[in-house]
N, C-alpha and C positions, 0 to 999 in steps of 0.2 A: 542350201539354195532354195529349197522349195518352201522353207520358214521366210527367208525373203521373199519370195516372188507370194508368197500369201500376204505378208504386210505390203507390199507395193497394190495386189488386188483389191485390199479392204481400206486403201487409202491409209492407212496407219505412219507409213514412212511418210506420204505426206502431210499428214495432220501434223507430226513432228517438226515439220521442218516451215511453221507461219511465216507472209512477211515479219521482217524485223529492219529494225536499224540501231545501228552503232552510237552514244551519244555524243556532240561535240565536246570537242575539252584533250588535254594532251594523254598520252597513248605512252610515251617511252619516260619522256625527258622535261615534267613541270620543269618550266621556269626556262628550257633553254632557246636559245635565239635560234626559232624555224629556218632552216635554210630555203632555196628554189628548188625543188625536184625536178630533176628533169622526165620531159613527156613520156611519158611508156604505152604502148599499146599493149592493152590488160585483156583487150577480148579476141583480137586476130578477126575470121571470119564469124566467129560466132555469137548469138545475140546474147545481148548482156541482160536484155530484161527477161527474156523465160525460167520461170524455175528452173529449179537445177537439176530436179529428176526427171522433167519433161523435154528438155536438154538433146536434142539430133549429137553425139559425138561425133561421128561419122560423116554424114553427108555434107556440111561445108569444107571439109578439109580435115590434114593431122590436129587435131588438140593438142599432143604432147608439147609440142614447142610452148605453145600457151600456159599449157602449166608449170614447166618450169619455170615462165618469166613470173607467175603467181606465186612461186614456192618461197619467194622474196629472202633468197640466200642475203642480197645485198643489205635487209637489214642489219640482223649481225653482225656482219662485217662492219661496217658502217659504227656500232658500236662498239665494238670493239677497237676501231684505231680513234676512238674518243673524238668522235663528230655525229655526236647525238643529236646534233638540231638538225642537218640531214636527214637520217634513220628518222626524225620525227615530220619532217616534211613529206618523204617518201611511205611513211607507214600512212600514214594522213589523206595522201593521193589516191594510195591504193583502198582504203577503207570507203570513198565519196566515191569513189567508181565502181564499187562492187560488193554492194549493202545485201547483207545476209539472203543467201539461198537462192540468190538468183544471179545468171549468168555461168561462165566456165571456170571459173574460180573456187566455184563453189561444188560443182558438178560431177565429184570423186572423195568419196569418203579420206581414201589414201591422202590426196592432194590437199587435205584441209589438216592431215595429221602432218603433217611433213611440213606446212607454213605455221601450224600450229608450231611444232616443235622449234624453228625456228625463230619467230616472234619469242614463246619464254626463254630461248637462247639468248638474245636479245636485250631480255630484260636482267638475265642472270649476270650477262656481260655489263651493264651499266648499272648493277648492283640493284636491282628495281624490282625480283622478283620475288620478294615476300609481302610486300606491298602494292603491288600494281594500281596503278590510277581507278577510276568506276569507268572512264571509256575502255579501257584497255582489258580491264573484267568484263565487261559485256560482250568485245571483241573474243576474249579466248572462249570464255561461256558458247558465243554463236559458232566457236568450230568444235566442243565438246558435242553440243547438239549435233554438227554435221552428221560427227564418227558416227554418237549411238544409232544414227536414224536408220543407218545402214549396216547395222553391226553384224548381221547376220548373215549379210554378202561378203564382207570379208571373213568371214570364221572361214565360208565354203570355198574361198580361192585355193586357199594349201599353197600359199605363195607370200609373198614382200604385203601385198592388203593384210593377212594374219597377223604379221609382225608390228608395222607401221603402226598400223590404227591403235589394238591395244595399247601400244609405249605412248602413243600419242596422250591419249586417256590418263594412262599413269602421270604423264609429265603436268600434263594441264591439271589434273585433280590435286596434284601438289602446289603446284602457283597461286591456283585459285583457292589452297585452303578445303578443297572437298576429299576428305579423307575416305567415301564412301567410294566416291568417282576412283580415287587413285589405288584403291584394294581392289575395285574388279577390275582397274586395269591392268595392273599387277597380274592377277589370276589369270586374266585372258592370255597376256602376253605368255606366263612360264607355261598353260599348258599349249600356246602355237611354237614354242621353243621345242617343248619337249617332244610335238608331232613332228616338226620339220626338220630340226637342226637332229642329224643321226649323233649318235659319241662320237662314231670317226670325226664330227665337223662338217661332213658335206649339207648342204642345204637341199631342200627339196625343189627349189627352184635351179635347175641346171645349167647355171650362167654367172661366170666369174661376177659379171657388173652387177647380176644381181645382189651374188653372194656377198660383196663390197657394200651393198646397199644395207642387208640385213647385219652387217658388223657396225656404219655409223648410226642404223636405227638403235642396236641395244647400246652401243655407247653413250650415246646421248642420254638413252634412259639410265642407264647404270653411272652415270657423273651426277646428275640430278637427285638420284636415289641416295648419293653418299653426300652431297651439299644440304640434300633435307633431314636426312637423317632417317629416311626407313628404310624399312625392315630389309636385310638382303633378300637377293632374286635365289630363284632355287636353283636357277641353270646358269650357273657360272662357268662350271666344267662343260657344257656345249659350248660356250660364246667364246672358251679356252681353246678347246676344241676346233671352231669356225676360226677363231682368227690364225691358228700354225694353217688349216686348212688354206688360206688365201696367201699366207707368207710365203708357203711351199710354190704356189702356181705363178706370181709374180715373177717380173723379172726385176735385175737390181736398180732398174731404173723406175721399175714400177708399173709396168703395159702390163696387163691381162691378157691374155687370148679373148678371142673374141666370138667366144663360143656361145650357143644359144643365144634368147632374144638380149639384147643390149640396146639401153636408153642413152646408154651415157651421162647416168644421174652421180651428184657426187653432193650429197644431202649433208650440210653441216660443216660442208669443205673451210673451215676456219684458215687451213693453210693456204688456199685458193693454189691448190696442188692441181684441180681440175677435172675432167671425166677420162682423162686418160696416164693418170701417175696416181696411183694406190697408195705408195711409202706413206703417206701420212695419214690416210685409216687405218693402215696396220699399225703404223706407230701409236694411234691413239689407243687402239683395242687392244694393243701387247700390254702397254702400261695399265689397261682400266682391266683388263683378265687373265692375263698372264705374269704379272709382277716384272714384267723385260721391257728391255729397249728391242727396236727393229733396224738398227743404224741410221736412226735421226734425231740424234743427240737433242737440235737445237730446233726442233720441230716447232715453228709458230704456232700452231693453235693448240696445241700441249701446252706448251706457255702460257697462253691466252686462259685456257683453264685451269691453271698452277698444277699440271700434272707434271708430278720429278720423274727425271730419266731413271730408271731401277740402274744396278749396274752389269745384273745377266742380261742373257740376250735368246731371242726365241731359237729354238732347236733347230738344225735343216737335216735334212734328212737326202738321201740319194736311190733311192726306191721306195715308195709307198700304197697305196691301194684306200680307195675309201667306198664306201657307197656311189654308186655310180658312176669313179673313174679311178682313174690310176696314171701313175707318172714316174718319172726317172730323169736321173741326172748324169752325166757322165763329159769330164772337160767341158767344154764351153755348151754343150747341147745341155738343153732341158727340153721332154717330152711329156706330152699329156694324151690321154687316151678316154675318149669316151666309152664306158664300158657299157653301161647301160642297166648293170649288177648290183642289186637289184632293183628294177623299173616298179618303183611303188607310186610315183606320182607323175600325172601327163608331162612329157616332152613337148616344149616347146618349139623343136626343129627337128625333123627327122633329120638327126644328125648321129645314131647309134655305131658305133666303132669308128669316129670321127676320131685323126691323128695329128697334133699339132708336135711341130719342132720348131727351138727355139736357141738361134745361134748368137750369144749374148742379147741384144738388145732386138735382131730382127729374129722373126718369125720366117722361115725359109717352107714350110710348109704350115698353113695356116686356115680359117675358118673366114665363108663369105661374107659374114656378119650378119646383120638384122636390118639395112635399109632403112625402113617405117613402117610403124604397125600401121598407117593406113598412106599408101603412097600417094605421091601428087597425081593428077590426072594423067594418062598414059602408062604409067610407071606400076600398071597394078602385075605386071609381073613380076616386078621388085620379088615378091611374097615367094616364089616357088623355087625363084633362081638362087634366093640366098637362104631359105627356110627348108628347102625339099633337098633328099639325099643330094642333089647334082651340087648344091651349093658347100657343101663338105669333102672332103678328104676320107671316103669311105665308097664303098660296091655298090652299085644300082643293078639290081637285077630289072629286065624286059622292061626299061625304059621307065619303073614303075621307082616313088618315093618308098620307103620303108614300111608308113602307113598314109593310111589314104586321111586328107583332110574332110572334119567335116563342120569347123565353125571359122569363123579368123584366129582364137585360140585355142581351136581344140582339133586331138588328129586320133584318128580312131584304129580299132586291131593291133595293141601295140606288138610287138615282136616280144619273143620270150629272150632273155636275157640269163648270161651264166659266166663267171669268170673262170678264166684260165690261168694257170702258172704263172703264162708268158704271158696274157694277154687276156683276149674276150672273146666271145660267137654270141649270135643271135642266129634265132631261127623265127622268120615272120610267119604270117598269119597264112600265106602259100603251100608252108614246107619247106621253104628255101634256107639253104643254113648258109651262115658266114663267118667263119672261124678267122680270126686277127691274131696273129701272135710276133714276136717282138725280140730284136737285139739291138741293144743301144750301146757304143764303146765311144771313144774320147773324137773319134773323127768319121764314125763311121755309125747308118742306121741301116739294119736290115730289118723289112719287112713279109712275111709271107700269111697272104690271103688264101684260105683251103672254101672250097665253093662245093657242095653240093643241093639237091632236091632237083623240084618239076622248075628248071629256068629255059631257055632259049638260048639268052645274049647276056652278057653282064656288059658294064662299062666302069672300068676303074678310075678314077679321078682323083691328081693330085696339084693341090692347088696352091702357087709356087710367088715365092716374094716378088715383087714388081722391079725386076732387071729387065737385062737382056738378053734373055734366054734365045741358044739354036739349040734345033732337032740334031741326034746324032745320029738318027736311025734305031737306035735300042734307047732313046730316051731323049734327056736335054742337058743342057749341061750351060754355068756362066762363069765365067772368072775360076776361082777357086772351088767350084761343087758341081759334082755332077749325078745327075739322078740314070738309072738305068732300072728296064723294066724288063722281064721275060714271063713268059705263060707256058704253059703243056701241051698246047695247043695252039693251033696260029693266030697270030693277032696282029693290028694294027693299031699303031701306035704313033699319035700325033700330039703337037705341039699345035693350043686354041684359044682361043679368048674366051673367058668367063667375066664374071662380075664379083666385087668385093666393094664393102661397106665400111670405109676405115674411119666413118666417126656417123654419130647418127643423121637421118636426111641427106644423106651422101652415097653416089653410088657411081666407081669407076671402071673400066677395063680393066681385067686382071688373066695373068700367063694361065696357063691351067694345061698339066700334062696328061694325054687319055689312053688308057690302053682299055680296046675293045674286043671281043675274043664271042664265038659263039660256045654253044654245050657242042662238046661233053669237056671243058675245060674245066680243070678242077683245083688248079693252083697256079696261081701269081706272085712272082717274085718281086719285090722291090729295093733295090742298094741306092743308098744316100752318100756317098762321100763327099770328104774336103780336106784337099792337099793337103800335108805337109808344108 
């Protein structure tokens, strides 16, 4: 980071990055009959003429939304169901509105690798990409420049910037014929693989959507790498690894937990599966790493890239533990446990011994999600209520988050972390310990929280599917499940409204059950059942 912010001081990232422009002439598809594009707003609030490093992210509004609509998934696609005068109207639109290095298109390394990669998707899909037109090389060329100019801010994220950008590099270095380009990106990527991605699979970024995100980034690269013909990656057994890691957490319909920050990015979605059905990046990644099917035989954009169904099938497993969390399975429950074991890279949510269960398709106890990394006007509470301990399924001790925030991505003191048999404990930066441990059976979850050091008050929160939950007095209870709570000490115990994020830029009322308890309380019981 401080090699960045030295090339940002001596101008260097911006000497890299001159006006330019694209030249006219066709991009996808010589010769085919341009369709109409339809209008797209390319910049939102943000102005399309300022360079891209000089660039306010922030102060007019979220950007996210705007860079998805730039990541121009709909090329691809578009090529893909062979309506390439479209894809070339639409590529064509967006290139006149947002001519190299300036505007919000351009304004994120990541975001130029991720349209990048899609564009030689694009091309590889209408058989175009050993050849590309000299517009269409100028265009990939002007986001190869994007990545390097900034290469050294993503090395320091230790996050999806690592992953992205290198693969980016690799893919673009093969298209465009630059074998020197696509060797350091190669290198880059196996050693952000080898930093991030642990053997167990888990990711260093602590968030299923992410983890989803860094399996279609190396897929993409590892299809490209076997259609060009070099050299294999060194990290096949991690990317083997990450994808049983995201099989396991999925459910069979495909929903994530919605743990940690979530964009709701779905980079490559050939299946247009969407931001919330996974089945068909697993399916991609089982076949492109693990030589399996994931149970979609007839997976559209496997197809689309003549990937054959193997006829094994990736392994499930009914108790396992990885870096950072742990899970279990038992009749229709599946559970996940943020462990926090061991905390080598910043947390994104003070969300540490965060529990989710999942009773087929719903989520009965569940995570508040992510809102927006930068919310609409009013809404800047968004950030605490679904980011800060209260927005989890975990102990709040004296009204305080786990660790205290000290950037919009960054949270400081982190808690020490250590796994258990059953479970996990932390002990934060206070002296405060919090021991979680664990019984999961076919209809039934018991929970017990052991609580010591210097606290006051705890407040236990569990944060509960959108029914119709009543208080029973020891708890709540709907239909078929009912949760009960008890302490060692007296407490009170009520049924409250929170808030939950069930897709990104969205943020509704949600149940939320509280058991509040002063010191010298030292253990919390919790039972989950469901009928018979």
């Amino acid at each position: 980071m401080a090699w960045h912010r030295l090339r940002l001081r001596a101008g260097l990232a911006r000497a890299a990055l001159p006006d330019a422009s694209v030249p006219d002439g066709p991009l996808l598809a010589p010769g085919a009959a341009p369709g109409a594009p339809a209008a797209e707003d390319w910049h939102g609030p943000f102005d399309p003429g300022v360079h891209a490093l000089d660039l306010d992210l922030f102060g007019p509004g979220d950007i996210r939304p705007v860079w998805e609509r730039n990541r121009l998934l709909a090329v691809p696609l578009l090529a893909m169901d062979g309506r390439a005068g479209e894809a070339e109207a639409l590529l064509a639109a967006w290139r006149d509105a947002n001519p190299p290095f300036r505007g919000p298109a351009w304004a994120c390394g990541q975001e130029a690798a991720l349209r990048g990669m899609h564009l030689a998707l694009a091309l590889a899909l209408a058989g175009a990409d050993r050849a590309p037109t000299a517009a269409m090389r100028a265009l990939l060329g002007a986001h190869a420049r994007r990545i390097l100019a900034t290469r050294a801010y993503a090395a320091a994220q230790d996050n999806n910037h690592a992953i992205s950008e290198p693969a980016a590099q690799f893919v673009l270095g093969l298209v465009l014929g630059d074998a020197v380009m696509a060797q350091d990106g190669a290198s880059d990527l196996a050693r952000a693989v080898a930093r991030l991605v642990a053997p167990d699979g888990a990711f260093a970024q602590a968030s299923p959507g992410y983890h989803r995100l860094l399996l279609d980034t190396l897929a993409v690269a590892e299809w490209f790498r076997r259609r060009h013909g070099a050299a294999p990656f060194a990290f096949t057994d991690r990317a083997r690894a990450a994808t049983i890691w995201l099989h396991r957490i999925a459910s069979a319909g495909g929903a994530l937990p919605r743990c940690g920050p979530t964009d709701d990015s779905a980079f490559a979605d050939l299946s247009r599966a969407g931001p919330h059905d996974a089945r068909a990046s697993i399916e991609r990644a089982a076949r492109l790493f693990c030589d399996a099917g994931a149970g979609r035989p007839e997976d559209p954009g496997c197809a689309a890239l003549g990937l054959p169904c193997p006829a094994s099938h990736l392994p499930g497993t009914d108790a396992w533990r990885s870096e950072g969390w742990m899970g279990a399975r038992a009749g229709d429950f599946a559970m996940l446990l943020r462990t926090g074991a061991p905390l080598r890279f910043r947390p994104g949510h003070a969300d540490l011994l965060h529990l989710d269960l999942r009773r087929g398709e719903e989520a009965l106890l569940r995570d508040g999600g992510t809102g927006a990394y930068n919310p609409p006007p009013g809404c800047g509470w968004w950030t605490e209520a679904l980011a800060g301990s209260a927005g989890h399924n975990t102990v709040e001790f004296d009204g305080e988050a786990q660790m205290p925030r000290l950037s919009r991505f960054l949270m400081g003191r982190w808690p020490r972390c250590e796994a258990l048999p059953d479970g996990a404990a932390l002990t934060d930066a206070r002296g405060r310990r919090h021991e979680r441990r664990f019984r999961l059976g076919a209809r039934r979850l018991e929970v017990e929280d052991h609580l010591s050091g210097p606290f006051r008050r705890v407040v236990l929160r569990w944060r509960l599917a959108p029914r119709d939950w009543r208080t029973t007095g020891l708890g709540a209870a709907c239909d078929d499940v009912a949760l009960t709570l008890a302490a060692d000490a007296p407490a009170r115990i009520r049924l409250t409204q929170g808030w939950e994020s069930p897709a990104y830029g969205e943020v509704h009322p949600a149940p939320v059950l509280e058991l509040a308890a002063e010191a010298p309380v030292s253990r919390i019981t919790t039972r989950l059942e469901v009928a018979p």
